[in-house]
MARKOL-401713 format. One record per residue (C-alpha): z, y, x. Coordinates in steps of 0.02 Angstrom, whole numbers, plus 32768, in hexadecimal, padded with zeros to 4 digits. Last residue first. Layout:
ZYX...
***
This chain:
15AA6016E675151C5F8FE6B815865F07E6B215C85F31E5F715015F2BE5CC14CC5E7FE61C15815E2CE5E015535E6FE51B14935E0CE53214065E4DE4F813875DEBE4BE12BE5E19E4DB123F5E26E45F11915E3BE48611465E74E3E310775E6DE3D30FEC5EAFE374104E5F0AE2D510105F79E2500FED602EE22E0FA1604AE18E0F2A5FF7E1210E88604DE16A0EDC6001E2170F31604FE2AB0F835FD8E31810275FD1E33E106C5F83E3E9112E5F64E3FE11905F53E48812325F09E45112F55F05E49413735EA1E43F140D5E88E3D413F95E0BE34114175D7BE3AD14C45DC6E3A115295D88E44415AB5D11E41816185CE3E4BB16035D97E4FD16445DE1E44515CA5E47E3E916315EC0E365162C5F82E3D5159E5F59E43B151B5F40E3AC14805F75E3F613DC5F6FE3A913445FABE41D12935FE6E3EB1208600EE47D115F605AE41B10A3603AE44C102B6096E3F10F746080E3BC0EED60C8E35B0EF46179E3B30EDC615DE47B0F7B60FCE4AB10066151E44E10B96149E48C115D612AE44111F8610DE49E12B360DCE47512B760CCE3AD1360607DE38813735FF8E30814275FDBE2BF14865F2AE2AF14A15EC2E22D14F05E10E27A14B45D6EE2CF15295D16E31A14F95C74E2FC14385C79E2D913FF5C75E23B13B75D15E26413575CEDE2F313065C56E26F12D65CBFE1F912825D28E26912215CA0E2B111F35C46E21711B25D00E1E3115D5D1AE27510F95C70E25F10C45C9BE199108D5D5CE1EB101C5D0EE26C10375CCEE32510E55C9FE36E111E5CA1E43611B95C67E47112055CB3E4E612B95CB6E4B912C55D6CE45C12225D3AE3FD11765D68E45511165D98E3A7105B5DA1E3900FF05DE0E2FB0F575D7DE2CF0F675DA3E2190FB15E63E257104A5E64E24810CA5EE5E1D510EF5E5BE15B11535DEFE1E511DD5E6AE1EF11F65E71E12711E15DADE10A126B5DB9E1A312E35E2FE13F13845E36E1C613C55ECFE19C13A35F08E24412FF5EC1E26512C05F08E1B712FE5FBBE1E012CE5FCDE2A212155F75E24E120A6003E1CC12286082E24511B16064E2C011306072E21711856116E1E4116D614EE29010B1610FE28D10976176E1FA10E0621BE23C107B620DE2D50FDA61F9E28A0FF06297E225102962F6E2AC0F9362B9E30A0F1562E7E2910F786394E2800F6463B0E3440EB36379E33F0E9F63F0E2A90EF2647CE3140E8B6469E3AE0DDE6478E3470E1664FDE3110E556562E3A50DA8653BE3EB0D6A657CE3530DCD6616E36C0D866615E4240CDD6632E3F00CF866B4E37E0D4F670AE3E50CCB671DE46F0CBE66B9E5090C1466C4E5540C3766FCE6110C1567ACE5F20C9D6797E5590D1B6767E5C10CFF67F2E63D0D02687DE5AA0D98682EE5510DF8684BE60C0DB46903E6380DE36939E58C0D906975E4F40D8B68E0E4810E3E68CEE4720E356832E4030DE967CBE4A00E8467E0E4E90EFC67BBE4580E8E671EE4390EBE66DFE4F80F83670EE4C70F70668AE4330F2E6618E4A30FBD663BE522103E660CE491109B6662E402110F65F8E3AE112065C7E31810556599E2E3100365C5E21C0F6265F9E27B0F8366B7E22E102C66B5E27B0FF5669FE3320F706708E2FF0FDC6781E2D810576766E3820FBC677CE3ED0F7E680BE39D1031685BE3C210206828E4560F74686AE48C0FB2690CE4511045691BE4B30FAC68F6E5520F57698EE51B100769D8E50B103269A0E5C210AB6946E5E21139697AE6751160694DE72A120C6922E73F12186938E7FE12646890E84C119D684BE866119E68DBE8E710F36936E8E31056691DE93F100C69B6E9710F7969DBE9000EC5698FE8CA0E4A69FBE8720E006984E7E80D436952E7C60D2D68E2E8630DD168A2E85B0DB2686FE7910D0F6818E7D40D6F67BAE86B0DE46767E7DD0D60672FE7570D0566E9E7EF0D9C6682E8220DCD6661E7900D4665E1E75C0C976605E7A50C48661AE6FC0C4E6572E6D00CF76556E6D20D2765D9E67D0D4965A3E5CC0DA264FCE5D50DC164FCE6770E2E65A7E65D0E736563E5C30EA564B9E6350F096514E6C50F75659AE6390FE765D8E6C00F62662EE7360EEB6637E6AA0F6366B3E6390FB26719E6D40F096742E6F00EEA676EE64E0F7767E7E6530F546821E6E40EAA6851E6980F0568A6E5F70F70692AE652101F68FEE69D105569C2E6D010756A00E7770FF269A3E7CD10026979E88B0F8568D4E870100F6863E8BB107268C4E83E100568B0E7AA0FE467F1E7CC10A967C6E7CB10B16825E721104367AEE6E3106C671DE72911326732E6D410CB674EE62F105566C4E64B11086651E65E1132669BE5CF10B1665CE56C10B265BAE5C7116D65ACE576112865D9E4D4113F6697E49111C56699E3FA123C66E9E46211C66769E4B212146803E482
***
């Protein structure tokens, strides 16, 4: 039933039924359920509750409304309810309706509110959450999600492009991708400012003796704020560098992209060699 539920979706789940047999319920009704929601779910329950006396206060008003029971085993398989089936099923639609695979805690919070006649829609509502609210929450979430997307596919492509031009050895190619000011460490410390500069430098790693194709791997990417990125590339060529004639061509860089109205483009490269003795001792 709930293999297209996220794993914080379950988790709620799991919470949920938890809450109904500390509450000695026979059924998990609609206010465990929402329970089970904020307990997992830390930052939607902030985000709407926090200044209504957080969960705390949404918890002792559903004790003051319900008739507690003898806690009950958490080994007894304690069913849903249908007013909680309901929520759901909601849950699922509007899962579909926002276009999203999997059905997450959000999409469990609109299920709630859908069921306008329980305890649990009731009590969000009294503290000013309403569906319409939260579906522009949900949104605003998904267009920051899509912005991001976006952003990330670029700056792969971009990552990509430099694994591609190292690798085949196309230094006009490398050097393109700076910035005018653009910095480059190369792989023996020297340092090289502006796209004319990176180019000598390339050329001259792969004039190098030694030097031979060799294929980019992306190791890390991470994005610092939403304009810039810093990405860890490595070439390797174990199986043709010889200890006595490393490939200059195989080495480890940190790179930082920037994002401009051009594209994504490169700050800095700190390049560092990698030696075939450094990796076979470390086997």
């Amino acid at each position: 039933m709930f293999e297209r539920y996220t794993e914080k979706a379950r988790r709620a789940i799991f919470f949920a039924r938890y809450e109904a047999s500390q509450y000695g319920s026979m059924s998990i009704e609609a206010e465990h359920l929402l329970l089970g929601l904020f307990r997992e779910d830390h930052k939607l329950a902030n985000r709407f509750l926090k200044e209504k006396g957080g969960t705390q206060a949404l918890r002792e008003e559903i004790e003051s409304q319900i008739t507690r029971g003898e806690r009950l085993s958490t080994a007894i398989e304690i069913p849903i309810s249908v007013e909680c089936r309901r929520i759901l099923t909601k849950a699922a639609e509007e899962a579909e309706r926002m276009h999203d695979k999997h059905v997450g805690t959000e999409h469990l919070l609109v299920g709630v509110l859908c069921e306008e006649d329980s305890r649990a829609a009731r009590l969000l509502r009294d503290r000013g959450v309403t569906l319409d609210l939260l579906r522009e929450e949900l949104s605003h979430r998904s267009e920051d999600s899509q912005i991001k997307t976006d952003l990330t596919a670029q700056e792969i492509v971009s990552v990509i492009r430099i694994a591609t031009a190292w690798g085949n050895g196309q230094a006009s190619e490398f050097a393109r991708m700076f910035s005018p000011d653009g910095q480059f460490v190369d792989p023996r410390g020297n340092l090289w400012i502006g796209a004319a500069n990176v180019n000598e430098a390339a050329k001259l790693v792969f004039a190098a003796p030694g030097w031979a194709k060799t294929k980019g791997k992306i190791e890390d990417v991470q994005f610092v704020g939403t304009k810039a990125v810093v990405a860890t590339l490595v070439w390797e060529d174990a199986l043709t560098a010889k200890p006595e004639t490393p490939n200059p061509g195989c080495v480890r860089m940190t790179v930082i992209l920037l994002q401009k109205p051009e594209g994504w483009i490169i700050s800095r490269v700190q390049a560092t060699g990698i030696q075939p003795q450094s990796r076979a001792a470390s086997v």
